[in-house]
C-alpha positions in Angstrom: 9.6 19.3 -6.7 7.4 18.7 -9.8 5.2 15.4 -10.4 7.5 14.2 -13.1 10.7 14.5 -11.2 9.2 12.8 -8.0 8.0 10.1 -10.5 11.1 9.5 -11.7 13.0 7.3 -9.5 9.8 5.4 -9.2 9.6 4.7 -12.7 13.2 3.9 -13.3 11.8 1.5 -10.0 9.4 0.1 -12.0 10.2 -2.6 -15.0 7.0 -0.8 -16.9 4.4 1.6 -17.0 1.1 1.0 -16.5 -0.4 -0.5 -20.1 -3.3 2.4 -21.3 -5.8 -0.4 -21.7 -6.0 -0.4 -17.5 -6.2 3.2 -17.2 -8.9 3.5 -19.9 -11.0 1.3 -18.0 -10.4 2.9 -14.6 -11.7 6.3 -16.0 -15.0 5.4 -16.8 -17.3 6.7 -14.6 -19.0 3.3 -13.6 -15.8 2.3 -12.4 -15.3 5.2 -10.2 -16.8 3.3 -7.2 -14.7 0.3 -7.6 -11.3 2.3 -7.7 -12.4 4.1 -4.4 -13.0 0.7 -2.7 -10.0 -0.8 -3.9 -8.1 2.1 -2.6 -9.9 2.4 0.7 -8.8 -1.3 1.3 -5.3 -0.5 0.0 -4.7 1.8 2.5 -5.6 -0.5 5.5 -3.7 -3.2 3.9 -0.5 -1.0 3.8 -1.0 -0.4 7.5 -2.0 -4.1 8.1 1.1 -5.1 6.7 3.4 -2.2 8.5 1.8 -3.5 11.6 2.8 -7.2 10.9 6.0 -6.4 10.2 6.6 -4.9 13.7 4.5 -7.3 15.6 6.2 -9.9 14.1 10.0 -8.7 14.1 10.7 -6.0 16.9 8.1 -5.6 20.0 7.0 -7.5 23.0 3.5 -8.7 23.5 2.2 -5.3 25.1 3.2 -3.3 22.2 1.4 -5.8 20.2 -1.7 -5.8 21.9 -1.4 -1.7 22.3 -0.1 -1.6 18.4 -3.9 -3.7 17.6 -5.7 -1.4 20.0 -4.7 1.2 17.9 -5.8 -0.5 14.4 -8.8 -2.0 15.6 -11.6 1.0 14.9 -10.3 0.9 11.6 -10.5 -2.8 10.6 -13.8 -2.5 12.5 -15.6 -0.3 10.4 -14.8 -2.4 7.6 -14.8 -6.2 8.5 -18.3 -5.4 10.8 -19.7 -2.4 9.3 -19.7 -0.8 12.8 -18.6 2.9 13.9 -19.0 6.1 12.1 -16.2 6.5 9.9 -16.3 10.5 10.6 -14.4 9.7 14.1 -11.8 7.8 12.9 -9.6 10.9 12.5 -9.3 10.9 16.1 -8.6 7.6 16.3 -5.0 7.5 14.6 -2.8 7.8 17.2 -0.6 5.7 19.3 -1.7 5.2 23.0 2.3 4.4 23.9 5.8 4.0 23.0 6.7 1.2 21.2 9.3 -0.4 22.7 11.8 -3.0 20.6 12.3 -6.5 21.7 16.0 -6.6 23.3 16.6 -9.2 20.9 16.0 -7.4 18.1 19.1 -6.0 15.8 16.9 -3.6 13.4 13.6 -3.3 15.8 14.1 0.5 16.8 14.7 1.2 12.3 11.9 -1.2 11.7 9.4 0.6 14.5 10.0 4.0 13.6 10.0 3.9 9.8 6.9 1.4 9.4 4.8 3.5 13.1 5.2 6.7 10.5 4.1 4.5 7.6 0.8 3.4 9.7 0.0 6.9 10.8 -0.1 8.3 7.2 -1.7 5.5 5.6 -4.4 5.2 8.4 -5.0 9.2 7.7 -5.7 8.3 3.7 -7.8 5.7 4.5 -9.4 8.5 6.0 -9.7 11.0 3.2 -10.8 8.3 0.9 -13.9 7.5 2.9 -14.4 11.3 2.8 -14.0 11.3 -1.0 -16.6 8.3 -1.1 -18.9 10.1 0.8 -18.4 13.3 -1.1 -18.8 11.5 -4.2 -21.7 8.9 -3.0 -19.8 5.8 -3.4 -21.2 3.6 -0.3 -18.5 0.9 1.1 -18.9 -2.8 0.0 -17.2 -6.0 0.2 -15.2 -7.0 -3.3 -12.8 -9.7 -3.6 -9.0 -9.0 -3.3 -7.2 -9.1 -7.0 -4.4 -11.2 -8.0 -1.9 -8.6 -7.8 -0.6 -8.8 -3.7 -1.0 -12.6 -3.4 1.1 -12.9 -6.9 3.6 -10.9 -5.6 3.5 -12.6 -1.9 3.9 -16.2 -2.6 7.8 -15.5 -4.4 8.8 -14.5 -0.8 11.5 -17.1 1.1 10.4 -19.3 3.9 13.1 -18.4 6.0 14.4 -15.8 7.8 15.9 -12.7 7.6 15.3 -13.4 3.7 11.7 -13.8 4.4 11.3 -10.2 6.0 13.8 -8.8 3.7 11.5 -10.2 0.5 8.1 -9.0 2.4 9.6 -5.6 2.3 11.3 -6.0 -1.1 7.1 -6.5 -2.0 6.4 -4.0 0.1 8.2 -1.2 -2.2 7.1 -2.2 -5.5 3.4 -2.0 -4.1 3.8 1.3 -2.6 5.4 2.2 -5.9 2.8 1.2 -8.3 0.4 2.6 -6.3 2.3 6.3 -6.7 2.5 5.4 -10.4 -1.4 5.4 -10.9 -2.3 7.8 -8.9 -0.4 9.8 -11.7 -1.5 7.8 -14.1 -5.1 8.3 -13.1 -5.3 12.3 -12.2 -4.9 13.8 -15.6 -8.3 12.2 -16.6 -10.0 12.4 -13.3 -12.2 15.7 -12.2 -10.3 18.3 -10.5 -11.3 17.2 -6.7 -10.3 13.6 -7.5 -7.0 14.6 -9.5 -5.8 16.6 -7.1 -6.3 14.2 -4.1 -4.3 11.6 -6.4 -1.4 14.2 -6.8 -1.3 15.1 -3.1 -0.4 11.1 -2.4 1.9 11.2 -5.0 3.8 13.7 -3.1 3.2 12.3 0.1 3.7 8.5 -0.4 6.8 8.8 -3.0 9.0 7.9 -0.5 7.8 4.9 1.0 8.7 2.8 -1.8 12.4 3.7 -0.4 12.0 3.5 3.1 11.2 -0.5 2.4 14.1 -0.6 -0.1 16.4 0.9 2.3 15.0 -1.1 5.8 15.2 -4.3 3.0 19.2 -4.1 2.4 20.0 -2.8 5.9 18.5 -6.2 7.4 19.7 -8.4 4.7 23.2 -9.7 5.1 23.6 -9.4 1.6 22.9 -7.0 -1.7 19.4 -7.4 -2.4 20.1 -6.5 -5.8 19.4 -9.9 -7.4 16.0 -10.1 -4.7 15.0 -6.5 -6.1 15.2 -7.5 -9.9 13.0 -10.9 -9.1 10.0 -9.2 -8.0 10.7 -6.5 -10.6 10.1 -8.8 -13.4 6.9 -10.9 -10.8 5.2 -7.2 -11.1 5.7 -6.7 -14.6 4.1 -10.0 -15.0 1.0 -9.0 -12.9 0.9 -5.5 -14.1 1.3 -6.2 -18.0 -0.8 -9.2 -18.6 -4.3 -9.7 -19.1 -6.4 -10.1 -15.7 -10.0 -10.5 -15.4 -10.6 -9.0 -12.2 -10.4 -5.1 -12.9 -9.1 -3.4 -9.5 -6.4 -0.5 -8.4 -3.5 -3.2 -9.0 -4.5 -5.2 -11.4 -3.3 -6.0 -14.8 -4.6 -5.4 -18.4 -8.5 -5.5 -18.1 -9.2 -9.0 -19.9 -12.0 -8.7 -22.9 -14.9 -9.6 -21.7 -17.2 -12.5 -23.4 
């Protein structure tokens, strides 16, 4: 399947493109660093969030604790600085089965779509570090951007609507995230580009395992949820931000 037929659907997803004013600034070379950071903790974030949503919604206490074993090296080398991030590949695995809470409806649909989700965005976490070190970008704190926390305080207070809003989010930042990557490899060197293309492939459907894990909790059609956020990240992505990061919006002139 070519790039522009996987993007597609994800654009039709979408309510706009990303504006050219963002992806001029995220091609110049002293931004490079500041992408690969921002992506880095985009990759743990995804996985921090699939985790939530199964600690939260389907599994006992031991599968929590064995689910935070299993995240922990990770969030490690990035909260404390500690480990070497070269044997984190051997880390991503799953020391045991995660079993869903017997009063669970959707727990065994939630596990096994958002433990596959982990897995691979764990293993990109990986390959970014390995881009960073290949292209000498060292790891360091930066403050979070608008985008995720915009999107996050729209979701309901209540449940199921609550979960079925967090995953609703859930899609439109995997989606995004798809959308740059094509957005960015055209104008990117060849290493770089292709790496952005191979996510594309691999990550185009996570946007629709969200959307579809979103309508088969809800007790209702999620269309009228799905447009609301549609038009909350069209907001974020096509309005003028002063923070410049992987999700943010039109880089703000600065003074």
């Amino acid at each position: 399947m070519s790039t522009q037929q996987l993007l597609a659907p994800i654009l039709s997803f979408l309510k706009c493109e990303t504006p050219q004013q963002w992806v001029d600034e995220a091609i110049k070379k002293e931004n490079l660093s500041i992408i690969l950071i921002d992506h880095l903790i985009c990759e743990l974030k995804a996985a921090q969030s699939a985790m939530f949503l199964i600690r939260k919604y389907a599994v006992d206490k031991e599968s929590t604790d064995a689910l935070l074993e299993w995240l922990k090296p990770f969030e490690t080398l990035i909260y404390k600085r500690e480990g070497n991030w070269r044997d984190l590949a051997a880390k991503n695995k799953l020391t045991k089965a995660i079993i869903p809470k017997s009063n669970s409806p959707y727990g065994q649909e939630l596990i096994d779509k958002m433990v596959m989700l982990i897995k691979e965005e764990l293993h990109y976490f990986y390959q970014v570090l390995e881009i960073m070190d290949e292209y000498g970008v060292e790891y360091r704190s930066i403050t979070p951007c608008r985008y995720a926390k915009g999107m996050l305080r729209n979701v309901k207070t209540f449940e199921p609507d609550a979960l079925v809003d967090k995953l609703i989010v859930g899609a439109y930042i995997e989606a995004r995230s798809c959308e740059r990557f094509a957005k960015l490899a055209p104008h990117v060197d060849k290493r770089l580009g292709d790496f952005y293309i191979s996510l594309l492939r691999s990550e185009a459907r996570h946007y629709q395992d969200y959307l579809t894990l979103a309508q088969e909790i809800a007790d209702f059609d999620i269309t009228e949820r799905v447009q609301f956020f549609a038009e909350k990240e069209r907001e974020l992505i096509a309005t003028p931000d002063t923070d410049f990061k992987f999700h943010s919006g039109i880089p703000a002139l600065k003074n």
